[in-house]
N, C-alpha and C positions, 0 to 999 in steps of 0.2 A: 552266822559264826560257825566256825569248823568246831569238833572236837577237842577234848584237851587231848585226846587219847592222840588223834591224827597231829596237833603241834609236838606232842612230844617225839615222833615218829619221824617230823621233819627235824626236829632237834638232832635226835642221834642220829640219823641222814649225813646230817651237817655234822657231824664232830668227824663222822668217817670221811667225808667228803676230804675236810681239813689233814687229818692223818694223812691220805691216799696223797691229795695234791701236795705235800707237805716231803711225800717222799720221792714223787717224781721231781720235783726242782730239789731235792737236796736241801732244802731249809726249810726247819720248821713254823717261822717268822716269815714265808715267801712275799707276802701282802704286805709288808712297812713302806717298797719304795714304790706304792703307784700311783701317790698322790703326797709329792717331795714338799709342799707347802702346809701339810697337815701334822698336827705330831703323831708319829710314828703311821702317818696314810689317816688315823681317824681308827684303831682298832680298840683304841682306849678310851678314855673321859676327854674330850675337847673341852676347850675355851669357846662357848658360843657365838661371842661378841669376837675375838681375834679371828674365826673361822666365818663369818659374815661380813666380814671387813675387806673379808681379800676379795671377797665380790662384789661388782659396781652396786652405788647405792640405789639407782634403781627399780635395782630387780629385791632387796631385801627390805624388811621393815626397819625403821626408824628406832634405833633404843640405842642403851647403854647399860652398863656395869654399874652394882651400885652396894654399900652396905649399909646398914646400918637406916632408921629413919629419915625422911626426905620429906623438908619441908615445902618443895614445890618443881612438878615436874617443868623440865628446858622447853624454853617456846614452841619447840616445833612437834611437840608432844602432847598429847591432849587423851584426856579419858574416851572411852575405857581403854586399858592396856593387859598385857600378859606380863604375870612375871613369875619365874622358872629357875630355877639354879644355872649358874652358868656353866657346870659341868656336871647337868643332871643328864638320865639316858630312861626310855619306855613313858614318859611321860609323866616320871615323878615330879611331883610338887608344883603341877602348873595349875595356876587359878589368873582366871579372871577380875582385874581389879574395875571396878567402877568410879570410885570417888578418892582420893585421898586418903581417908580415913581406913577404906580397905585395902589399901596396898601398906599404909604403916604398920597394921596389925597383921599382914605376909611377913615386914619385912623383921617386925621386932621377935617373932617366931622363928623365923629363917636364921637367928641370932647372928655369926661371925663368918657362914656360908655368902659365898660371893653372889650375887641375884643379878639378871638378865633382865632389864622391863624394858619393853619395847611396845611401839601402838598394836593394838588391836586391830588384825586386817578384816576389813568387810567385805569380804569379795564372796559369790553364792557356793564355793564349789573348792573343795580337798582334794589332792593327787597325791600317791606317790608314783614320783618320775624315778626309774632307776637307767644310770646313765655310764656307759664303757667305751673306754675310746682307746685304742691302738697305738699308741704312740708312733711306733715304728713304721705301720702300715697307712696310718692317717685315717683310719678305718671306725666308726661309731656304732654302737645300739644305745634305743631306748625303746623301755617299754614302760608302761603308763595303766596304771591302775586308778580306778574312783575309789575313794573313803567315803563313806555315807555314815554321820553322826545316827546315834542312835534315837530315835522319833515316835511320834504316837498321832495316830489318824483318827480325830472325832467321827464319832458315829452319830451325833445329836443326842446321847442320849444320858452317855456317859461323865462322871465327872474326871477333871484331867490326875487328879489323885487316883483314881478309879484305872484309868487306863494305864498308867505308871505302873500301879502294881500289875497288873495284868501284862505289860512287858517284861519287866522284868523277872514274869513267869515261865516267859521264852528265852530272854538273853540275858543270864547269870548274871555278865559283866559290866550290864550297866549298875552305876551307882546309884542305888535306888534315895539314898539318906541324904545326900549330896546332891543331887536331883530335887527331889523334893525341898529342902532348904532353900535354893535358891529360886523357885517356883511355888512356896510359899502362899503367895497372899493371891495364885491362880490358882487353887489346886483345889478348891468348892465349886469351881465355874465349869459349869458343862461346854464342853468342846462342840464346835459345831462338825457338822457332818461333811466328811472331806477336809476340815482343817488343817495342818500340819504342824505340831510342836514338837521343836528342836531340843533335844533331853540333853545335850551335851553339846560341846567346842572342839574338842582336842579327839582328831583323828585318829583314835588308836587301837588294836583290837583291846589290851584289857581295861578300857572304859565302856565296850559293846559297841563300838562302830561296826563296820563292815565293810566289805570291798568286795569291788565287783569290774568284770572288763572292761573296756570300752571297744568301741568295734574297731575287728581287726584291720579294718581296708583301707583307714584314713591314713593319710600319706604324713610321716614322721619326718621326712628330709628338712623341712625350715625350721623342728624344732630339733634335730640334730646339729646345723648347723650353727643355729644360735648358741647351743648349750658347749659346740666347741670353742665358740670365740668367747662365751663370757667363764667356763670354767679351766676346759686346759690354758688354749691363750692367756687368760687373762692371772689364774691362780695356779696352771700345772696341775691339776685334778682331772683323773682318770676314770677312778673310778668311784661312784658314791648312788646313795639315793638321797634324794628332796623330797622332801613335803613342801606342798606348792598348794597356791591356794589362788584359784580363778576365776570368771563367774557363770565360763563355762567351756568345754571342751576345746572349741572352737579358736579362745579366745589364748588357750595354753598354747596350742599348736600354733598360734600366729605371735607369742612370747610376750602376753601384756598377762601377766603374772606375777606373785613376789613369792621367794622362795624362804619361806618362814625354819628350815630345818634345812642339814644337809650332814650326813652322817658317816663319808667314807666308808672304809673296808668293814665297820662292825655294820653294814648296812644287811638289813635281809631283801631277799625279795620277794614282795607281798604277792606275788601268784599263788604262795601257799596257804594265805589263809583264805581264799574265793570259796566261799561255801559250795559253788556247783561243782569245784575243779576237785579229778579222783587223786588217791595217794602216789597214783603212779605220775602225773602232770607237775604233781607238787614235788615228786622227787626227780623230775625230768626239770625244772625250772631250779631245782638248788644245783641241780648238777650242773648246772650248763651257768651258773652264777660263783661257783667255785673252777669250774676250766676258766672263764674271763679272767677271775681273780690272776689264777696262777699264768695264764698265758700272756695278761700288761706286766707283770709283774716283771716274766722273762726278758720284755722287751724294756721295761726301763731300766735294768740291771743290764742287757745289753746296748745300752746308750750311757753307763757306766755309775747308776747310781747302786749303792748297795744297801742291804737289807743288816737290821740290826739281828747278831747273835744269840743262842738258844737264850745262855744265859743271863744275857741282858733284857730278855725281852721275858721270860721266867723271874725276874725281879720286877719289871715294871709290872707284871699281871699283878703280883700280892702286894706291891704297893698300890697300886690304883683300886684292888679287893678294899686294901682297909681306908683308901680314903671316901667308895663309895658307900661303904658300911657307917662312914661320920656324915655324909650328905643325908643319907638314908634318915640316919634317925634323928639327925637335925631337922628335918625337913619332913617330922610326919605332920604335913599340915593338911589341911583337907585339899582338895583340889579347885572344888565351891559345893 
C-alpha cells in the first residue's frame, strides 16, 4: 500500500487536473456526455443493477434489487452471494452472505436502503480494467491492473490469529475485527508453512488490498476489442473502469471474465496506488486519465451530445452529498 500522505497528493493532483481540464473545454461538467447510457456518464451514485443490465448477461453476475427481508432466493441463485447497496461507492457496506439467515440480518439492518445481491463469483483473480475509447476516431486504451486481497503466509509455526495481527502491523487497512470474526473457529490453528490465507473479498485499497502491474508486453488488442463491442456498441460507454474478476491474466485477455463493477467518469486509475510506482508516474497516469476524460468528452459533444450545466450539476453534487450521507449511516454494517 502507498501512503496516505502520497493518496492525498494524488487527490489534490486530481482536483487541479479537474479545474485545468474544466477550463480548456469551457465547462466545468465536461465528463457527463461520455457515457450518454449512464446517469450523468457515472460521476455520481449509480443504479448498480440498471448499470449491469445494459451489459450482456454474460459477461456480469446474476442478481437483483431487493428490500426489505427475503424469504428465498430465485432459482438461478444460490449461496454464497454479495450484497451491497445499490447505489453504494468505495466499497461500502459490502458483505458476504453465506446462508439465508445472514443476508436477512444485512438486509433488515440495511432497513429502507435499496440492496444489490447477486452470486458470489469464484473466479482466482481481481482486475481493474480501465477502459477509453474515441468515439470519433474509433480509437481504444486499456490498461489493466491486479488487486491482490490482503493474505497471510504460514510459517509452520505460527498461529493464523498470530499472523493477522502481525499483518495488520504492516497494513493499517486491513480489517483486523472483521477478519478475525469471520475466521473465528480458524484462528487457534497453526498455519502450515507456505500456506495462503485469504483475509479479505472486496478488491479495494481501504480494506488493505493492493495492486500491482501486470507485464507490459502482452498484447491488449482482443481485449480492446471485445470491451468495444460489449461496452460502446452495446451500452454507448466510453469511458469507465471495471472490477473484473478471472482466474487468470490470460483468461482476461481472451474475455471469459465477469465484470462485477463498472464505475464511469468517478472512475480512478489504479496506477496510483502500485506501491513500487514514484509520485511522479502516479501524476503522469492521473494526468493522461483526466486529458482522455476531457478529450471523449469533446468528441461526443462533437457528435452533438451535450453536457449538463454548472448549475445543474452543482445541485445534483449536494443532492447526491445528502443522500450518500443517508446510505452511509444506514449502512454502518460491518462488511463480515
Amino acid at each position: 500500500m502507498i501512503s496516505k500522505r502520497d493518496v492525498w497528493f494524488c487527490y489534490g493532483f486530481g482536483a487541479f487536473l479537474h479545474i485545468w481540464n474544466s477550463i480548456v473545454s469551457r465547462r466545468f461538467f465536461f465528463y457527463t456526455v461520455n457515457n450518454p447510457s449512464m446517469f450523468y456518464s457515472g460521476a455520481f451514485l449509480d443504479n448498480k443493477s440498471e448499470l449491469l443490465s445494459n451489459l450482456s448477461p454474460r459477461i456480469v453476475p446474476k442478481g437483483f434489487s431487493h428490500k426489505g427481508c427475503i424469504e428465498k432466493l430465485p432459482k438461478e441463485i444460490d449461496f454464497p452471494v454479495i450484497a451491497k447497496p445499490e447505489m453504494g461507492v468505495g466499497g461500502l457496506g459490502i458483505k458476504k452472505c453465506n446462508n439465508l439467515l445472514e443476508l436477512n440480518t444485512y438486509m433488515s439492518i440495511s432497513g429502507n436502503v435499496a440492496v444489490r445481491i447477486e452470486s458470489f463469483v469464484e473466479r482466482a483473480m481481481e482486475f481493474g480494467v480501465m477502459f477509453y475509447y474515441y468515439p470519433e476516431t474509433g480509437t481504444s486504451e486499456v490498461s489493466i491492473i491486479e488487486k491482490r486481497y490482503p493474505r497471510v503466509i504460514g510459517d509452520g509455526q505460527s498461529t493464523l490469529d498470530e499472523l493477522v495481527n502481525f499483518a495488520t502491523l504492516k497494513n493499517k487497512f486491513i480489517r483486523r475485527d472483521e477478519v478475525k470474526r469471520r475466521l473465528l473457529h480458524s484462528l487457534n490453528t497453526v498455519v502450515e508453512k507456505g500456506e495462503v490465507v485469504i483475509l479479505d473479498y472486496v478488491g479495494n485499497a481501504s480494506n488493505g488490498s493492493s495492486f500491482h502491474s501486470i507485464n507490459e508486453s502482452i498484447n491488449h488488442n482482443k481485449l480492446k476489442k471485445f470491451l468495444v463491442e460489449e461496452l460502446y456498441a452495446q451500452a454507448g460507454i466510453c469511458f469507465t473502469r471495471m472490477d473484473i474478476k478471472a482466474n487468470s491474466a490470460k483468461d482476461l485477455l481472451n474475455g471469459d471474465f465477469i465484470i462485477i463493477e463498472h464505475n464511469g467518469v468517478k472512475s480512478q486509475p489504479l496506477n496510483i496506488y502500485i506501491k513500487e510506482g514514484t509520485l511522479i508516474s502516479r501524476y503522469g497516469a492521473y494526468k493522461h486519465h483526466w486529458r482522455s476524460m476531457r478529450l471523449i468528452s469533446d468528441q461526443q459533444r462533437a457528435l452533438g451530445h451535450q453536457t449538463i450545466s454548472f448549475n445543474e450539476g452543482i445541485r445534483e453534487f449536494f443532492r447526491q452529498k445528502v443522500k450518500f450521507k443517508n446510505i452511509s449511516a444506514a449502512m454502518s454494517i460491518e462488511k463480515e
